[in-house]
LODO-509972 format. One record per residue (C-alpha): residue in one letter; z, y, x. Coordinates in pm, whole numbers, plus 32768, in hexadecimal, padded with zeros to 4 digits. Each point is the difference from the previous one (the first is absolute). Layout:
BEGIN
aZYX/...
This chain:
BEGIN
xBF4BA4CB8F61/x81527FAB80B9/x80C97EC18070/x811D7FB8806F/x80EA7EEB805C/x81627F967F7E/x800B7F258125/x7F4B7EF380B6/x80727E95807B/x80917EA17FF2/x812B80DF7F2C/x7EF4808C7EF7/x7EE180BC7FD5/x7F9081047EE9/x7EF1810B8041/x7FF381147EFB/x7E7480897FCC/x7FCA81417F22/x7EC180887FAF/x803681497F3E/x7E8E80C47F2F/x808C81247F78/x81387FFF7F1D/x7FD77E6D7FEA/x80B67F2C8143/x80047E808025/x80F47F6A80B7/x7FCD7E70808A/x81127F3B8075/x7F597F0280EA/x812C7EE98020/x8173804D7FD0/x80AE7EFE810A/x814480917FA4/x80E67FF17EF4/x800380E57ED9/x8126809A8081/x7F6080558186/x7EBC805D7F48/x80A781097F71/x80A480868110/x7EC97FE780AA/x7F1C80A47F02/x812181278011/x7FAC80458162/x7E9080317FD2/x804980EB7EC7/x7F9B7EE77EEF/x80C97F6F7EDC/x7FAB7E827F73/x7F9780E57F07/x7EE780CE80C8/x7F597E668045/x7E987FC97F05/x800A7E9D8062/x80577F00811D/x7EF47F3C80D8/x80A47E89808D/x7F487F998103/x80B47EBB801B/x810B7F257FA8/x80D7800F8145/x813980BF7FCB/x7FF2810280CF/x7ED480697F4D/x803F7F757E76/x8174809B8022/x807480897EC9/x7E8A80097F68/x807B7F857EB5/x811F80B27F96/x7F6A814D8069/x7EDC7FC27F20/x80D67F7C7EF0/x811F811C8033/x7F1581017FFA/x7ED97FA47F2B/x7EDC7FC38138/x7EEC7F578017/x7FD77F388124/x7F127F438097/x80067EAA80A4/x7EE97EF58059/x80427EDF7F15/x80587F1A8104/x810A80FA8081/x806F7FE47E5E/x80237EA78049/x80B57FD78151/x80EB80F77F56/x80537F4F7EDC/x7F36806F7F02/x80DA81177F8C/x8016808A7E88/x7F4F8163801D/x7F6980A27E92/x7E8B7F9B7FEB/x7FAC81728038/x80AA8049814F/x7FB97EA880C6/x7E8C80248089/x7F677EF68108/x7F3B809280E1/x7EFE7F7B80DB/x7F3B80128117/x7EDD80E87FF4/x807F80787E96/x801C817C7FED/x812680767F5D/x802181657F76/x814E80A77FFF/x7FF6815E7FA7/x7F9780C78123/x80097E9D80BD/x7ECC7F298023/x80757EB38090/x7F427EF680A6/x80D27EBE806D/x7F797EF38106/x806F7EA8807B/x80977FCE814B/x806A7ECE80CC/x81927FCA7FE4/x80C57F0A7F88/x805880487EBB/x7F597F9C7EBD/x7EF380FF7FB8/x805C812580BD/x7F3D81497FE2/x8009815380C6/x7F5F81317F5E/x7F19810B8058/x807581747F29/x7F2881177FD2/x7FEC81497F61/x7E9580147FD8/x7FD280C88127/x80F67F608101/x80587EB3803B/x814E7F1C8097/x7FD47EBE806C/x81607F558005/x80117EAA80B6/x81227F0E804A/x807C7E9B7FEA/x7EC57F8280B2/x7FE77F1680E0/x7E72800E807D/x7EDA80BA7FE2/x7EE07FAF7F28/x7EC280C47F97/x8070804E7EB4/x813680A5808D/x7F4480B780DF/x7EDA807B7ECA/x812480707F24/x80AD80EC811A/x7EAA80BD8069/x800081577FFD/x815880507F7C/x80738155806C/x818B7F66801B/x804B7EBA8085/x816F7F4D7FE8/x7FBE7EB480C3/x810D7F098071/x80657FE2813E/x81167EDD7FDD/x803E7FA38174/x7F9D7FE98169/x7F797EC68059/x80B27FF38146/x8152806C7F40/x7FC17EE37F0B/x7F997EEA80EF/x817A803780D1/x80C3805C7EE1/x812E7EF37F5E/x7F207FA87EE3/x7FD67E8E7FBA/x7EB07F7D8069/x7FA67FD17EA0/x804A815F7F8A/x7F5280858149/x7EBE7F247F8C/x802880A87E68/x80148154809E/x7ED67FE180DE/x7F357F247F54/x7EC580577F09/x80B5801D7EF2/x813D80CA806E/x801681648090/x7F26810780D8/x80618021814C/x7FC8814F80C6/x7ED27F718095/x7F537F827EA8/x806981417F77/x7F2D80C380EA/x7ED67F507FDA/x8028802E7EA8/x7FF8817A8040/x7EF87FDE80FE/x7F2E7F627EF9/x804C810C7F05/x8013814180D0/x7F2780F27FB0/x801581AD804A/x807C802B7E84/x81427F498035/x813581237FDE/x811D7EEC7FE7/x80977EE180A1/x81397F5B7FB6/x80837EC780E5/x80D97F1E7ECA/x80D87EBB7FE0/x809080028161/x80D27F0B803D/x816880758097/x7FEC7EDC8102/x7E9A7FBA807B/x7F78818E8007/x804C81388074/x7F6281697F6C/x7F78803F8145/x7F4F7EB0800F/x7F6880477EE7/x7FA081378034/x7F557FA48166/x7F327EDD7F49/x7F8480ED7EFD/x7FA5810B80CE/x7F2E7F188105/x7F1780077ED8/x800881417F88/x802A814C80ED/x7F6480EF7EEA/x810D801C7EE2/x804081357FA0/x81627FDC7FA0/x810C7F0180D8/x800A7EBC7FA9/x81437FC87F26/x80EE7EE18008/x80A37F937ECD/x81847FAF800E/x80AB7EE77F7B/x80EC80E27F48/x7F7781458004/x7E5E7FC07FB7/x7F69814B8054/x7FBC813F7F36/x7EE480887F31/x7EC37FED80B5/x7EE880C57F42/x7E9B7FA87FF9/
């Protein structure tokens, strides 16, 4: 199994998650903040087509996450997967009966090579869901747009041998930045983001010596830096065996094999 990401932020996010058993390959688009048009180019630089894609994961309605969701399953004949809630805060969209699915938490989903398990997280949004992907034999936990931790978080990221977590800002960043009060309070609060902090205790409730992977994702440009992020992480973990990877805004990061 490999991942990668098409980019990570407030501008859009999209991480790409193959799982290949012999001559089959899966490929899981998880998000696609972007439009059709960026996806493409995007998907070009990490050796993909729309084409390569088995199906597309939403993890909620916001748009740097929902993007161009629809017309890429519609263009190109995907099956995608939304929580019904995130069906309803984005419209209720026409999608043939066979290719919309709801998922829902706890409810395995088998894609190919894929096995799929999404889970509920605190955010503001109508019934958001991040997603755990495995192989069989090696598993990704992929976690953003949270705002707090709670034990079922924590239960559905044990023992993952990759882990992309979001590290949205620095508190201290946030607290002196130009933000509004209000928006400061929605960023911070329960149901918003992870800072750097919450992030590491995340980790430091998940770490164990079988983690390989660990990606830092959905910085924001104005309230984080990469090295921030990177010193909060690693004050809980000193033992990874690779270095702990910061996804750009623009950029993402490369293929990362498990």
């Amino acid at each position: 199994m490999r991942f990668c990401s098409l980019g990570s932020g407030s501008g859009g996010n999209a991480t790409v998650v193959e799982a290949s058993a012999g001559i089959t390959t899966s490929r899981l688009l998880i998000d696609c903040g972007f439009s059709l048009r960026e996806l493409e180019a995007r998907l070009g630089r990490a050796g993909l087509t729309c084409d390569d894609l088995d199906a597309v994961f939403v993890t909620h309605e916001h748009g740097d996450h929902v993007g161009c969701a629809v017309t890429l399953a519609r263009r190109f004949d995907l099956p995608v997967w939304m929580s019904r809630g995130t069906w309803d805060a984005i419209g209720r969209p026409e999608l043939p009966h066979e290719r919309l699915h709801f998922a829902r938490d706890g409810q395995a989903i088998v894609l190919g090579d894929l096995h799929l398990l999404p889970y509920t997280v605190a955010h503001d949004a109508r019934e958001p869901l991040q997603i755990r992907c495995s192989d069989g034999a090696r598993d990704l936990g992929v976690l953003t747009d949270a705002g707090s931790i709670t034990p079922h978080l924590l239960a559905n990221l044990q023992r993952c041998d990759a882990l992309l977590l979001e590290c949205n800002h620095d508190r201290g960043l946030l607290a002196a930045s130009s933000y509004p009060a209000s928006l400061k309070s929605r960023i911070g609060g329960r149901l918003g983001h992870l800072s750097n902090e919450t992030a590491a205790e995340i980790l430091a409730a998940c770490l164990h010596d079988g983690l390989e992977h660990l990606v830092a994702a959905h910085l924001s440009d104005r309230n984080n830096t990469p090295d921030l992020a990177r010193a909060a992480l690693a004050l809980a973990c000193s033992r990874l065996p690779h270095e702990i990877v910061v996804a750009d805004p623009l950029e993402g990061f490369d293929w990362l094999t498990l």
